[in-house]
C-alpha positions as CSV (number, residue, x, y, z in Angstrom):
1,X,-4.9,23.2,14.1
2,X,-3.1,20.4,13.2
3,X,-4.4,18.7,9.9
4,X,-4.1,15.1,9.5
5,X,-1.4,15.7,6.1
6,X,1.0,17.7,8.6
7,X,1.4,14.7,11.0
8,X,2.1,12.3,8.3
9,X,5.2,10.2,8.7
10,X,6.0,9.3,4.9
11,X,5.3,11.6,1.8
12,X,2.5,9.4,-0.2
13,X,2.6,8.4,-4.1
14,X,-1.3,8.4,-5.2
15,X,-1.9,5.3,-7.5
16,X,-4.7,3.7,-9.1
17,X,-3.6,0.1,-9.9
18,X,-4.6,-3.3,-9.4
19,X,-2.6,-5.5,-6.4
20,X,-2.4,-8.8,-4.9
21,X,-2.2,-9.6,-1.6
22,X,-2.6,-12.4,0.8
23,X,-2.1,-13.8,4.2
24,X,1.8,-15.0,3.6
25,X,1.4,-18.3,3.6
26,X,-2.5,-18.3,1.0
27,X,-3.0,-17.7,-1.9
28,X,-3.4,-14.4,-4.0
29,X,-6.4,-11.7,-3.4
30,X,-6.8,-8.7,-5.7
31,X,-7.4,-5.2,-4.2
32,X,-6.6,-1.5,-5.8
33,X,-4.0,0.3,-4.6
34,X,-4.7,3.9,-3.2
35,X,-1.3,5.3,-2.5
36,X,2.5,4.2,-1.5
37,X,4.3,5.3,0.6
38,X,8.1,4.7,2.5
39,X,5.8,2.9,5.3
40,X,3.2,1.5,4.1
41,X,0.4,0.9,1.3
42,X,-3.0,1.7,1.2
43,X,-5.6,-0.3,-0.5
44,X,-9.4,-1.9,-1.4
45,X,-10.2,-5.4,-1.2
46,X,-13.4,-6.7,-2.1
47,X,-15.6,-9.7,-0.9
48,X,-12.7,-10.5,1.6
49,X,-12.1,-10.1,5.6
50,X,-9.4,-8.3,6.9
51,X,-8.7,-7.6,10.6
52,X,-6.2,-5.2,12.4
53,X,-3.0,-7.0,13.1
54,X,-2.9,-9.4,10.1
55,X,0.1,-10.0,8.5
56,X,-0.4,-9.9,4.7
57,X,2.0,-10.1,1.2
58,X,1.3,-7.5,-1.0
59,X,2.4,-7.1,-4.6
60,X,2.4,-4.0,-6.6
61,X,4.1,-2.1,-9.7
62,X,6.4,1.4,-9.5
63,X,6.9,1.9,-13.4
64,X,7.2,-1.1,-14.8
65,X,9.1,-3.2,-12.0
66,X,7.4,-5.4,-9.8
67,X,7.8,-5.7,-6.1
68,X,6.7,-7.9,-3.0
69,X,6.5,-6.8,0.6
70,X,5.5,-7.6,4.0
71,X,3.3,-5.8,5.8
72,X,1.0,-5.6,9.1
73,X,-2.8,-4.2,9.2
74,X,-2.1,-0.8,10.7
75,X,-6.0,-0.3,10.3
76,X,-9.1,-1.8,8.4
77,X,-12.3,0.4,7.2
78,X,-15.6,-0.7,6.0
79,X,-16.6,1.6,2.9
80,X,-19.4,-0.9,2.3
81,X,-20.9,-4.2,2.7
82,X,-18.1,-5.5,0.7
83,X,-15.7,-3.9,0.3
84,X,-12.8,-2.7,3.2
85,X,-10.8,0.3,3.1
86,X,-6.9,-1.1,4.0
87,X,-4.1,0.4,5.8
88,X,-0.8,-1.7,5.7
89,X,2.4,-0.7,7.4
90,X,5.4,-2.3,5.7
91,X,7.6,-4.6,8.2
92,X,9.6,-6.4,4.8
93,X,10.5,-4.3,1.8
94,X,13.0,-4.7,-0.6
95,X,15.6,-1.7,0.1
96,X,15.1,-1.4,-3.9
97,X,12.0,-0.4,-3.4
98,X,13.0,1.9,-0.5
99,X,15.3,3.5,-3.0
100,X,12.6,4.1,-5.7
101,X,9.6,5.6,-3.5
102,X,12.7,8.1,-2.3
103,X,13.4,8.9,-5.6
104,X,9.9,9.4,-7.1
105,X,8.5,11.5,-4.2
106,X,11.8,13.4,-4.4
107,X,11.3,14.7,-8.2
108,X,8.8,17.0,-7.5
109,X,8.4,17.1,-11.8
110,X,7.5,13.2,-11.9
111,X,4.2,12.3,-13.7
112,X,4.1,8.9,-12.3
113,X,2.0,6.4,-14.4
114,X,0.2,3.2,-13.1
């Protein structure tokens, strides 16, 4: 059987760090960040409602660089009363960026630190 890892589009970079995101044209929300990938980012957002389809800004670290992208809610789960688990599937990224997830998940021997 099939598991849900093997039909994965995008290798995934596990993180831990603090984000903002927001509706592109509102201001700032913070969530944490659960992993990065070429497609998309994972994160948690508390106190906030988020709905499949929304478009949302998200910004995030690699290293020590900053980056902005555009993403739309590929899915939305309630882990609680407060807080929702976030899926986000990039439609605007920097090809810098692009560049630097191929590079980290290539180097099998990177200790990656957020």
């Amino acid at each position: 059987m099939e598991s849900k890892l093997d039909r994965r589009k995008y290798g995934r970079l596990a993180t831990d760090q603090v984000i903002s995101f927001a509706p592109v044209d509102q201001r700032d929300l913070l969530g944490v960040s659960r992993n990065l990938s070429l497609g998309g980012i994972r994160f948690e957002a508390v106190g906030c409602e988020i709905d499949l389809g929304d478009v949302l800004r998200v910004t995030f670290n690699i290293g020590e660089e900053t980056f902005v992208a555009v993403g739309k809610v590929a899915w939305a789960t309630e882990v609680d009363p407060i807080t929702i688990d976030v899926g986000l599937e990039f439609i605007e990224i920097d090809p810098e960026v692009v560049r630097i997830i191929e590079d980290v998940l290539g180097d099998s021997d990177l200790e990656f630190d957020y």
